[in-house]
N, C-alpha and C positions, 0 to 999 in steps of 0.2 A: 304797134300792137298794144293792144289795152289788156289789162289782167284779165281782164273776160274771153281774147280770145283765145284758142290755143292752136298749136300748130301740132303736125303729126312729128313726133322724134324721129329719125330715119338714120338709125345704128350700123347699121349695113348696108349704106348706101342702095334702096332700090330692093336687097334683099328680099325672100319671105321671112317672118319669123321664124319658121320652122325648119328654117335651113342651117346646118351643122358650119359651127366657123372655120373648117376649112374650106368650104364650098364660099362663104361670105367673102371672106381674106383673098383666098384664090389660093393657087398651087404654088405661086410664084414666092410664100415664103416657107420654110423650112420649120417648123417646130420640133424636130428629132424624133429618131425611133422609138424614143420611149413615150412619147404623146399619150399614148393611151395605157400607160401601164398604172397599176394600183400605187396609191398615193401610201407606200408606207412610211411616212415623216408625220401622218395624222398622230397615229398613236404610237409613241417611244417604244422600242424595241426592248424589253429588261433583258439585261445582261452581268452576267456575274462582275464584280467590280475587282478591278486590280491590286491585289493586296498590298503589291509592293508600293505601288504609287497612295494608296489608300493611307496604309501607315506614316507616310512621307507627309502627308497632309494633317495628319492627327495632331503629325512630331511639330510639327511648325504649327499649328493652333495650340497646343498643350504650350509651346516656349513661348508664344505671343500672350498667356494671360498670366500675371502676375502671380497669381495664388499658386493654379494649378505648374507653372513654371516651379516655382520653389518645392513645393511637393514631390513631383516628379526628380527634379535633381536632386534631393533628399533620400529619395528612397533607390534612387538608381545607383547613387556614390558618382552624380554628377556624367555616368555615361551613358549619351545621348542615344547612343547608338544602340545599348542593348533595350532603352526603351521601345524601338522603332521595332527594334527583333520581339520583343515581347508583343508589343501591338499586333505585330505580322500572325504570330503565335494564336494569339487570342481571337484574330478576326478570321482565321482560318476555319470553315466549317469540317476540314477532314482531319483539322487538331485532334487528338485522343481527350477527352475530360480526366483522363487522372495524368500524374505525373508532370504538370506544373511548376515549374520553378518558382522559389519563394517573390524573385521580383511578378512575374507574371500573376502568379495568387493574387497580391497585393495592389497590383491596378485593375484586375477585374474586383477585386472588392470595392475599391471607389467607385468605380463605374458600376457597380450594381448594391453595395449595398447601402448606401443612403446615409452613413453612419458620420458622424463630425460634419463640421465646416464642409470640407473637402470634398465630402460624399454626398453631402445638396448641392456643391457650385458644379462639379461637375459631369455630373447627370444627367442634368437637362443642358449643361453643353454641351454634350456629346449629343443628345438627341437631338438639336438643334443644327449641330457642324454636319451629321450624318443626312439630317435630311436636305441641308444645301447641298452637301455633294454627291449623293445618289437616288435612284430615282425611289418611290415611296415605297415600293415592294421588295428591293432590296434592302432599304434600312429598315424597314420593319422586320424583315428576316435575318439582318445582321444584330438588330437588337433583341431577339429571340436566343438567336442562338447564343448571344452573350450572358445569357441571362440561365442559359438550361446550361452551361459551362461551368457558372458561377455556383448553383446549384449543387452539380457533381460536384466541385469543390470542397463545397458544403460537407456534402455528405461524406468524400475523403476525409475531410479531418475531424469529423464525427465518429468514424467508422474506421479506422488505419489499416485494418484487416483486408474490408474491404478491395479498398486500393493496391493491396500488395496482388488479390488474386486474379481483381481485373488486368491490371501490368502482365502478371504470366500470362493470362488466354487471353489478353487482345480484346477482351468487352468490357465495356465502361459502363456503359447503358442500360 
């Protein structure tokens, strides 16, 4: 056969086109009951992210960078574990905004305010870890809300009043 001539493709042995691949195939193989069901693996299902495992991953990228490593065990007094509890804290959206422990204060200030060394390097690490680990509408809504936390914070220690009357009735907001 020369490039000129061509031959017809014949996919389905004998087939018509217009014949559905089970009719092609034949009955004789099995593709399961769900053959025909809606492809949901197209688009990711967003799902709230597990805090506990969440923090767990923060705690082990915060001790893998050297900076942010000494920082953190500096302001912790070296316990890893109340870091992870503070993380857990902070990335909780049903946290209350006042009433904060001073460790908890003080790594949502690195992480949102921008302020030293420390509060450039880890900023955009965080925004960077969060968006490898969850999907884009979660981290955009986990850094939202770190950021309206941060805020309230703000305003607590601007305000001290404030914060005492929010604590009795329960609104922050």
């Amino acid at each position: 056969m020369s490039m000129m001539q061509f031959q017809q493709l014949r996919a389905f042995d004998g087939a018509e086109r217009n014949v559905g691949y089970h009719e092609a195939i034949g009955s004789e193989f099995d593709f399961g009951a769900d053959v025909n069901a809606g492809d949901g693996d197209i688009v990711p299902q967003q799902t709230a992210p597990d805090l506990e495992v969440l923090a767990g991953d923060l705690v082990a990228a915060f001790r893998a960078h050297s900076h942010i490593n000494n920082v953190m065990t500096h302001i912790s007094g070296a316990r890893w574990d109340h870091v992870e509890h503070a993380l857990h804290i902070i990335l909780n959206s049903a946290a209350p905004p006042v009433g904060l422990s001073r460790l908890e204060a003080n790594i949502l200030d690195l992480i949102c305010a921008e302020r030293g060394v420390t509060g450039r390097i880890i900023k955009p690490f965080l925004e960077t870890l969060l968006a490898r680990l969850l999907p884009p509408i979660a981290a955009a809504q986990l850094q939202a809300h770190m950021r309206s936390l941060h805020e309230a914070q703000m305003s607590e220690e601007a305000n001290p009043s404030f914060s005492r009357i929010a604590a009795t009735t329960g609104s922050g907001r």
